[in-house]
C-alpha positions in Angstrom: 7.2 -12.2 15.7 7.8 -15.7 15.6 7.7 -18.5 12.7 8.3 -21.8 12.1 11.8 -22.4 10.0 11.5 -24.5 7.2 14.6 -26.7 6.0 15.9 -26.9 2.5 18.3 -29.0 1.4 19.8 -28.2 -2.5 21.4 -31.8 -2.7 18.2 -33.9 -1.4 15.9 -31.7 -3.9 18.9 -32.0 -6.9 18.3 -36.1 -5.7 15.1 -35.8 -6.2 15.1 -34.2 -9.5 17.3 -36.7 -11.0 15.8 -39.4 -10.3 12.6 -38.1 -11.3 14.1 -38.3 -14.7 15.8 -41.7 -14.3 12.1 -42.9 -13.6 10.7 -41.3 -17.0 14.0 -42.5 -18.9 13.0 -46.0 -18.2 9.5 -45.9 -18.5 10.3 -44.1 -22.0 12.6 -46.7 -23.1 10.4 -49.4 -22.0 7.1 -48.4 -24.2 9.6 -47.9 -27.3 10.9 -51.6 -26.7 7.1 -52.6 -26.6 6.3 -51.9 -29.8 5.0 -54.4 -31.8 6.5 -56.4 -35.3 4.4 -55.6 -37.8 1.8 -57.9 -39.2 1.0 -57.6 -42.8 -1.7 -59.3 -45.1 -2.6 -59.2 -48.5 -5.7 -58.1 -50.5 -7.3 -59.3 -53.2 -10.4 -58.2 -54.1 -12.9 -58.6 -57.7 -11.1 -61.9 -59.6 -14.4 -62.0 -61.6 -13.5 -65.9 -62.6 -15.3 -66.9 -65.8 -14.9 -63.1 -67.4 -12.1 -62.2 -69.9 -8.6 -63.1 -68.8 -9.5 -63.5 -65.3 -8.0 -66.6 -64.6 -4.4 -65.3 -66.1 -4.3 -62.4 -64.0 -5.6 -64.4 -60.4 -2.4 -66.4 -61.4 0.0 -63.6 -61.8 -1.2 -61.9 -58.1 -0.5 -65.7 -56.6 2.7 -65.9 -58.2 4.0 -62.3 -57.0 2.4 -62.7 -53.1 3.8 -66.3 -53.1 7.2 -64.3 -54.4 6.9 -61.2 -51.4 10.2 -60.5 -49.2 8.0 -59.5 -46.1 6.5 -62.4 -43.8 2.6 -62.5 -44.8 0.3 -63.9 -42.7 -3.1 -64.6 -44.9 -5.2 -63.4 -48.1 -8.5 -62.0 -48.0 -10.6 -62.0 -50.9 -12.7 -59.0 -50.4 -15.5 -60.8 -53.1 -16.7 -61.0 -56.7 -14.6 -63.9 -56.5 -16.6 -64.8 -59.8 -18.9 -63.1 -62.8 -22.7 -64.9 -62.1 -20.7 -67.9 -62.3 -20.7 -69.3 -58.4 -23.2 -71.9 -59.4 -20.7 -73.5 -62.3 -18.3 -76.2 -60.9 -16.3 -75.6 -63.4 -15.1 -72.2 -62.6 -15.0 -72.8 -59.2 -12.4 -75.9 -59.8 -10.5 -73.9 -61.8 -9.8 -70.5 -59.9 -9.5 -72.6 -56.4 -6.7 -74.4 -57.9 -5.2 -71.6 -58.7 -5.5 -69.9 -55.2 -4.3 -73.3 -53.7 -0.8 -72.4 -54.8 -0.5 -69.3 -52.1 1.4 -69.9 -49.4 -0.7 -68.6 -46.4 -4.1 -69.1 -45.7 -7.3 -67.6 -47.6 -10.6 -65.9 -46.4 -13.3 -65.0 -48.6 -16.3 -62.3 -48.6 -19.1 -62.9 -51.3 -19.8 -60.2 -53.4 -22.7 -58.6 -55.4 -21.7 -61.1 -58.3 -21.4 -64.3 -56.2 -24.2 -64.3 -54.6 -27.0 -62.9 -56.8 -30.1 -60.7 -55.4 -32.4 -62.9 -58.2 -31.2 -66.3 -56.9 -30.6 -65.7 -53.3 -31.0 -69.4 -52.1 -29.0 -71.3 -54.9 -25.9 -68.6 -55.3 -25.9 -69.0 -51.4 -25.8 -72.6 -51.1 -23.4 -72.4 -53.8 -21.1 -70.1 -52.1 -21.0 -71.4 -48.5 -20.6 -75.1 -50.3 -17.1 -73.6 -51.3 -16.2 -70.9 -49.5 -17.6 -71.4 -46.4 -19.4 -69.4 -43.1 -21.5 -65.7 -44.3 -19.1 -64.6 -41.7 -15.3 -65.8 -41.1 -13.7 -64.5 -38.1 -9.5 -65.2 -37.9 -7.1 -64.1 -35.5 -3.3 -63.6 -36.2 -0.6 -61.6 -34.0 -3.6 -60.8 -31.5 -5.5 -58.8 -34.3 -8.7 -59.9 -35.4 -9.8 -60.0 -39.0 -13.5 -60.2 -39.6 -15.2 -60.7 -43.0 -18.5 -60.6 -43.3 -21.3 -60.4 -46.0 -22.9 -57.2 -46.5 -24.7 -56.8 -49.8 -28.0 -57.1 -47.7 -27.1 -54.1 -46.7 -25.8 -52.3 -50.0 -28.7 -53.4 -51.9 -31.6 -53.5 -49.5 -33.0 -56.8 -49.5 -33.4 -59.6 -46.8 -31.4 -62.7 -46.4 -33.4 -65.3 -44.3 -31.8 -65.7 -41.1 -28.9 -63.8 -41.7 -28.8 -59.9 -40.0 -25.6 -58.6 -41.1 -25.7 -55.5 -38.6 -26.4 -58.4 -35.8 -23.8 -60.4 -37.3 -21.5 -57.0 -36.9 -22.0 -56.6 -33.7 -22.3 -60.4 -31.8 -18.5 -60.8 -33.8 -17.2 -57.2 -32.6 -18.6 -58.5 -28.4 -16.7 -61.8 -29.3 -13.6 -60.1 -30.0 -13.5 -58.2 -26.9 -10.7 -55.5 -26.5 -8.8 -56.8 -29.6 -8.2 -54.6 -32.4 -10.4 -55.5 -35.6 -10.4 -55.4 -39.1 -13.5 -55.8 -40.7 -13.0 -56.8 -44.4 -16.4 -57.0 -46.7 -17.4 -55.8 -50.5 -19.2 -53.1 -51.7 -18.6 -49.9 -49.3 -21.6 -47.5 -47.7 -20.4 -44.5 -49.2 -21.2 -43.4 -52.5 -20.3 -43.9 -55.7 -18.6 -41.4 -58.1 -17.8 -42.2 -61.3 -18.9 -40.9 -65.4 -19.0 -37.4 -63.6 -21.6 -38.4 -61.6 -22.3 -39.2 -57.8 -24.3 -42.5 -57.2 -26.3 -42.9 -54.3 -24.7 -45.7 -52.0 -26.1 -47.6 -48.9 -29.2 -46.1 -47.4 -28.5 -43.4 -44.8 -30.5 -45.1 -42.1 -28.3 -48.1 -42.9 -25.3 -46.3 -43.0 -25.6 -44.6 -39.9 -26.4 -48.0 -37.6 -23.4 -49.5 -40.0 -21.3 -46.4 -38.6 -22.3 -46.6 -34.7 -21.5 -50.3 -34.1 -18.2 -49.7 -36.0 -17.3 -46.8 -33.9 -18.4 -48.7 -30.4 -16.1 -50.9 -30.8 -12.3 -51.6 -31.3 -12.3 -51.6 -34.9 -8.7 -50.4 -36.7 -10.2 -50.2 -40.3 -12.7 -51.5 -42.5 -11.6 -53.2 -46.1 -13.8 -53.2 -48.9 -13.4 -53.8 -52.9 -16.2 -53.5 -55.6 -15.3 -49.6 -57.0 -12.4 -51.4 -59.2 -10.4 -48.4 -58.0 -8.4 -46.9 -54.7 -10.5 -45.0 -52.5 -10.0 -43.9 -48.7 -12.3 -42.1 -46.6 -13.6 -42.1 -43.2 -16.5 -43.9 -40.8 -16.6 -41.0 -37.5 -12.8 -42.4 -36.3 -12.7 -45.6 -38.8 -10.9 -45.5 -41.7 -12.6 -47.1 -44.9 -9.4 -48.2 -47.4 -11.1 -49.4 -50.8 -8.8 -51.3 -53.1 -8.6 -51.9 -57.2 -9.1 -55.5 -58.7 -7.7 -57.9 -60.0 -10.0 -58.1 -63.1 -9.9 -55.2 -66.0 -12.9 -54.1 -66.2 -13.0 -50.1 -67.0 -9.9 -50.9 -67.8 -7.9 -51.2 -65.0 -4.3 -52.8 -64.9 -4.3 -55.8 -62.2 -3.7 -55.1 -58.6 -3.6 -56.3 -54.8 -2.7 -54.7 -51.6 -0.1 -55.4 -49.2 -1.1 -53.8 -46.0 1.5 -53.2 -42.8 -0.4 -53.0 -39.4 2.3 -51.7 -36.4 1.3 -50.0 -33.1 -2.4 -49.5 -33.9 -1.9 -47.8 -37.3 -2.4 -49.6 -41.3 -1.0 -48.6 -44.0 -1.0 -50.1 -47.6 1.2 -50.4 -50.5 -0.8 -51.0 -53.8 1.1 -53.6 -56.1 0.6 -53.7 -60.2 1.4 -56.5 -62.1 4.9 -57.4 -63.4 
């Protein structure tokens, strides 16, 4: 019987070997040397202006962000900037000022108390008068941030012209295959507090919310209003609620100081000194 003889050579396949790993060395190497600096941010989120000492503690957050060792890029005031009191000049005059003194740029959301459901038209005009756009889109280090109004939403009525959910979505097609933050106020889920679980967002509402976030590149969503720390998740988003800056229920003053590095956020909630 006869065969073909096949060849083997020990050096050419101990060649081969090593320089399969050489190949993967590199490769290795070169995705750990392309990871990215982090980019960190600050939140701020229920100043209630014209409400207690509000004013006082608005000023002690500027003065310890203003005072933080890590390069921060921007604010975002996640709403309730004020207590029913976006029409009064004022207040407005007043808490600006004071927000004037950070050192990076601020965005704003309106909340449930800046733009009131009983006097849609003139809290509005009020608001975009000093605040600006419904929706404020901001790019820094290649991530978009992308705060937008919800209470529509939350509290089921109609805005003229304005579809948050079609808002949502035209900004997420806008930003393409960036990676988005989507800051706004009061968040879907429910709300559990006295021993007692109130009924959030609508399901209906909450699931469309939930599918747009998920079809796109969305990192996390950012949300105030509970006056406390919350986490929980959209289907793969991650919802991060923060504390306030006003004392209501008590509270001792806080803002957020949030790391994001390689795709991933984290947060570091900061009291006041």
């Amino acid at each position: 019987m006869t065969g073909k003889r096949y060849g083997f050579s020990f050096c050419g396949t101990l060649s081969s070997i090593v320089a399969f790993f050489i190949i993967v060395a590199v490769i290795s190497a070169g995705e750990m040397t392309q990871s990215t600096a982090p980019l960190y941010f600050v939140q701020i989120t229920d100043t209630h202006w014209g409400a207690r000492d509000n004013f006082e503690r608005t000023q002690k957050a500027v003065e310890q962000i203003n005072s933080l060792p890590m390069p921060i890029k921007c604010v975002i005031h996640t709403g309730d900037i004020t207590m029913e009191k976006m029409e009064d000049e004022s207040v407005l005059e007043k808490g600006l000022k004071i927000l004037k003194e950070l050192k990076v740029p601020v965005y704003f959301v309106p909340g449930n108390h800046d733009i009131s459901k009983s006097r849609l038209s003139e809290t509005k005009e009020a608001y975009t008068k000093h605040f600006g756009s419904l929706v404020t889109e901001a790019e820094h280090d290649g991530v978009v941030f992308l705060m937008i109004y919800t209470e529509p939403l939350a509290k089921s009525f109609t805005l003229e012209e304005y579809s948050p959910l079609a808002e949502l979505e035209a900004a997420l097609k806008r930003a393409g295959k960036k990676p988005v933050i989507v800051f706004h106020h009061a968040p879907d889920a429910d709300d559990f507090y006295n021993n007692v679980m109130h009924e959030g967002w609508k399901k209906e509402t909450r699931e469309k919310w939930k599918y747009i976030l998920n079809s796109y590149n969305v990192k996390a969503v950012i949300a105030g209003h509970f006056h406390r720390d919350e986490h929980y998740w959209l289907g793969e988003v991650p919802v991060y609620v923060s504390s306030s800056i006003a004392g209501n229920f008590g509270r001792q003053g806080t803002f957020r100081i949030y790391e994001y590095k390689d795709g991933k956020l984290g947060y570091r909630t900061q009291y006041f000194q």
